[in-house]
Structure formats: C-alpha cells, structure tokens
C-alpha positions in Angstrom: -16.8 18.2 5.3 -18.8 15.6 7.3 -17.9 12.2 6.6 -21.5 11.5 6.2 -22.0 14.3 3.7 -18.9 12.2 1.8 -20.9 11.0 -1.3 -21.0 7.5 -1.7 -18.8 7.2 -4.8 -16.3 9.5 -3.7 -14.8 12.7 -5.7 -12.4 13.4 -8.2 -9.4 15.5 -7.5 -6.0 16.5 -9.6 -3.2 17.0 -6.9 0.4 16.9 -7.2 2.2 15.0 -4.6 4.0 16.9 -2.4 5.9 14.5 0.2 5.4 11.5 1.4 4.4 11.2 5.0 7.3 10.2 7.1 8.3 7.7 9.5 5.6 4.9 8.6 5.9 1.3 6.8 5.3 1.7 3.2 4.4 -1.6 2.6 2.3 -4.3 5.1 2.0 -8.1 4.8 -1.6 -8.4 3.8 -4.2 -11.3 4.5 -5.3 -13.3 1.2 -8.6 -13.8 3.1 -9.8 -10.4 4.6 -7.2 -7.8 2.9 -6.3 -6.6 6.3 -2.8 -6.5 8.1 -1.1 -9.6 9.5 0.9 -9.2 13.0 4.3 -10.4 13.3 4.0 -14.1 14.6 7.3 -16.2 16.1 9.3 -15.7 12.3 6.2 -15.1 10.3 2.6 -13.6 9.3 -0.6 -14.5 10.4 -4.0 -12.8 10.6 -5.7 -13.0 13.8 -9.0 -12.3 12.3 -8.7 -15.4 10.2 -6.2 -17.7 11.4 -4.6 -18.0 8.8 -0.6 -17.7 7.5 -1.9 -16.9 3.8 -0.7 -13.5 3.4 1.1 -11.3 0.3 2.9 -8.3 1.0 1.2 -4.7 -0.7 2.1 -1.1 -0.8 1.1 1.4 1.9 1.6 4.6 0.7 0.8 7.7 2.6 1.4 11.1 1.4 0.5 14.5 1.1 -1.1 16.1 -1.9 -1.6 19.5 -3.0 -3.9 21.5 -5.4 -2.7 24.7 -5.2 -5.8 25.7 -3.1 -5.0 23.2 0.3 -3.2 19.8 0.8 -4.6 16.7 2.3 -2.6 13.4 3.6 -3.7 10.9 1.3 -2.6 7.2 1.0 -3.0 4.4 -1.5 -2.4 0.3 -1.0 -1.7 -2.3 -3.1 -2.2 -2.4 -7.0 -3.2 1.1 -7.0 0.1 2.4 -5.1 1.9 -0.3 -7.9 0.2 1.5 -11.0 1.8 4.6 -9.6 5.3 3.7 -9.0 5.2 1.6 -11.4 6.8 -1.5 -9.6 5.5 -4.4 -8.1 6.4 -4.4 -3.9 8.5 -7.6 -4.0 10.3 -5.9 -6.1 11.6 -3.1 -4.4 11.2 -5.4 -1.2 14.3 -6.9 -2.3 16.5 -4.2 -2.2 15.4 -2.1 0.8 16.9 -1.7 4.2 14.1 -0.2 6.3 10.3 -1.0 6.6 10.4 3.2 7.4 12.6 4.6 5.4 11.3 5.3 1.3 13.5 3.7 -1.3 14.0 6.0 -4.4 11.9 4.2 -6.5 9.0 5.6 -3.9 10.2 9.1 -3.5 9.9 9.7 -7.0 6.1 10.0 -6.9 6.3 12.9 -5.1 6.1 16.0 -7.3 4.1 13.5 -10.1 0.9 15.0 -11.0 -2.6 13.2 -11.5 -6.3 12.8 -11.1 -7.7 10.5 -8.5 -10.7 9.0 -7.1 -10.6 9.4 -3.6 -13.0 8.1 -0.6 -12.7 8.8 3.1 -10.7 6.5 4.9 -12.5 4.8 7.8 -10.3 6.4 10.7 -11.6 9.8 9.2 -15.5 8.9 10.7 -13.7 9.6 14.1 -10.6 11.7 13.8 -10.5 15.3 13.1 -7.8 14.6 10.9 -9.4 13.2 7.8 -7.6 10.9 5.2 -8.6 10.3 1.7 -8.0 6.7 0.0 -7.0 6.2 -3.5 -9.6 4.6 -4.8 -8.2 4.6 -8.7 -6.0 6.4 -10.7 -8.1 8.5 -13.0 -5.4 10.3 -15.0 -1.5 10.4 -15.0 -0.5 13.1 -15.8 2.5 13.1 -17.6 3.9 9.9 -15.7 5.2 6.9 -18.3 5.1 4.2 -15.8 1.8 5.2 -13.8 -1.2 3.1 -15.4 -4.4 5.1 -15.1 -7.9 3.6 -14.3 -6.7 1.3 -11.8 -9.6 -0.6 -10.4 -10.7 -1.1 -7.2 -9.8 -4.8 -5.7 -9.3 -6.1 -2.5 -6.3 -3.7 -1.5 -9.2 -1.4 -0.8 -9.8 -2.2 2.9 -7.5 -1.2 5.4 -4.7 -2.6 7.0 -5.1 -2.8 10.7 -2.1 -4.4 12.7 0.7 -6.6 11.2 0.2 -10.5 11.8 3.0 -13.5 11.6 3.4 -17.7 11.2 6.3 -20.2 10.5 6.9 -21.4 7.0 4.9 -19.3 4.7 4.4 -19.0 1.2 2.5 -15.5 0.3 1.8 -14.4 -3.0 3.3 -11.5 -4.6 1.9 -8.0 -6.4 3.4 -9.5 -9.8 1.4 -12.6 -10.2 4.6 -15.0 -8.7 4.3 -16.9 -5.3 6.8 -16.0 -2.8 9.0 -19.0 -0.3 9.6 -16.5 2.5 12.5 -18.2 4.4 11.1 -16.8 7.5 13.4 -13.9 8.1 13.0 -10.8 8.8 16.0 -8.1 8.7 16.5 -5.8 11.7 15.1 -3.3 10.0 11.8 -4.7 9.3 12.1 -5.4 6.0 11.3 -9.3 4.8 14.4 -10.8 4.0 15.5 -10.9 -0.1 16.7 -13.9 -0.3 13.3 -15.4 -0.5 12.7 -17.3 -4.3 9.6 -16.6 -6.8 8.2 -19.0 -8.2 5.9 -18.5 -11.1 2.2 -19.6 -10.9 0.2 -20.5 -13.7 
C-alpha cells in the first residue's frame, strides 16, 4: 500500500507474534520533553534536540507478526510494549545482561495472539520495507497479563539516536523516579544497582 493511501487512523489487525526481530535494543532511554531517543553522553543521557538530561528509559519492541495470510515487522514502545509483557522496563532492566539480547520475560510474547491498532511508522514514507506501529492493544487474546485498550501517549513518536549526561535522575515506566548512578554495563544495559524512589 502507499503510505499516503494509509488512512489517517490506522487499521485493525489480529496477528500472532511470530519472533521478535533480532539483534536490536529492546528498550531506549527516552526524552521527558520530545519522546525521542537520547545519545550516550560522557556516563549518561541527554537529548540533543532539547538539551536536556531529563530522560526515562521505555520498551522498543520489534517483531514479526503473522495472520495466516502474510507477516509484517511490527514494533511497539513504551506503555503499549508494557501492557503486553506485562512488566514495567526498569523492571526487567535490572536483571538483564545485554541491551540486544531478549530476556525471557520478552520472548514470551511471541506466539501470544491479539488485535492491534497499527499506523505506519515514519521510516515506511521512504523505505520499501514498511513497518507498522502499535498504536493500542485492541484485544488480548487469551493473554492474563496483557491489558487491552492501551492508549496512545507520548511513547508514540519515535526514537531516533540514543543521547547521555552526568548525574541523572529519569523517571521510570512504573510511576517511580530512578537515581541512575551513571553506569552503564559492558553490555549496554543501565546498571541495576540504581534506587527507586516513589513519587507522589
């Protein structure tokens, strides 16, 4: 289809998810201000577009989903990605030991069935390859810990590049605020030995 023949709202589609797309991040540290990706900076964050260290890390799920008909690489950030696994980022965050490698509580979306709304990705205006975003989660199918009707928020733009700062303090998927100790592992994973601390 021709991106501009997309229709504005998007489509519904039930899919089953067949793998996840490998050798990517599944997660990026995300700008408070603008949504998009921060860059590495020195032992932090920081968005270039808005010069800021204000960041919270989200989900970046990619994936391949299938109908029975076709498949189509699909990917999902942030709160909708967390409705589906059913886990906050931080969370998992803490326990992973490479920014490209899928911990298990990731993998086990594949095979899960459900109805999405999907848009066109921006990239898909000027590759051949198009990619469909997860605008909400229309339907689980079957899932206990997926949370249809996700809404739309700000995890609906795309990440561009990762950004970085010093000191930061980023907030975190499940409502707490995160102390990063500004450390990184080797693997590209934020360090878990950061605290949470509540907000009201």
């Amino acid at each position: 289809m021709d991106p501009y023949d997309f229709a504005e709202n998007g489509y519904r589609c039930t899919v089953t998810i067949g793998r996840l797309v490998p050798n990517v991040s599944w997660w990026f540290p995300s700008c408070n201000r603008c949504s998009k990706s921060c860059v590495p900076d020195g032992s932090g964050y920081r968005c270039n577009g808005c010069s800021t260290n204000s960041f919270r890390f989200k989900y970046k799920i990619s994936f391949v989903a299938l109908d029975g008909t076709d498949e189509a690489e699909m990917v999902c950030f942030g709160d909708v990605a967390r409705r589906i696994i059913g886990k906050p980022v931080q969370q998992i965050l803490r326990t992973a030991t490479n920014a490209n490698t899928y911990p298990p509580d990731v993998t086990k979306m594949v095979s899960l069935r459900f109805t999405f709304q999907v848009s066109l990705t921006q990239q898909s205006y000027y590759r051949q390859q198009k990619t469909y975003q997860v605008v909400s989660v229309v339907t689980s199918h079957g899932q206990p810990n997926a949370i249809p009707h996700a809404p739309v928020n700000e995890d609906g733009a795309h990440p561009s590049t990762p950004e970085s700062d010093h000191s930061l303090t980023a907030a975190t998927d499940d409502g707490s605020e995160l102390v990063t100790p500004n450390s990184v592992t080797d693997g590209g994973v934020p360090s878990p030995v950061a605290t949470n601390r509540s907000v009201s």
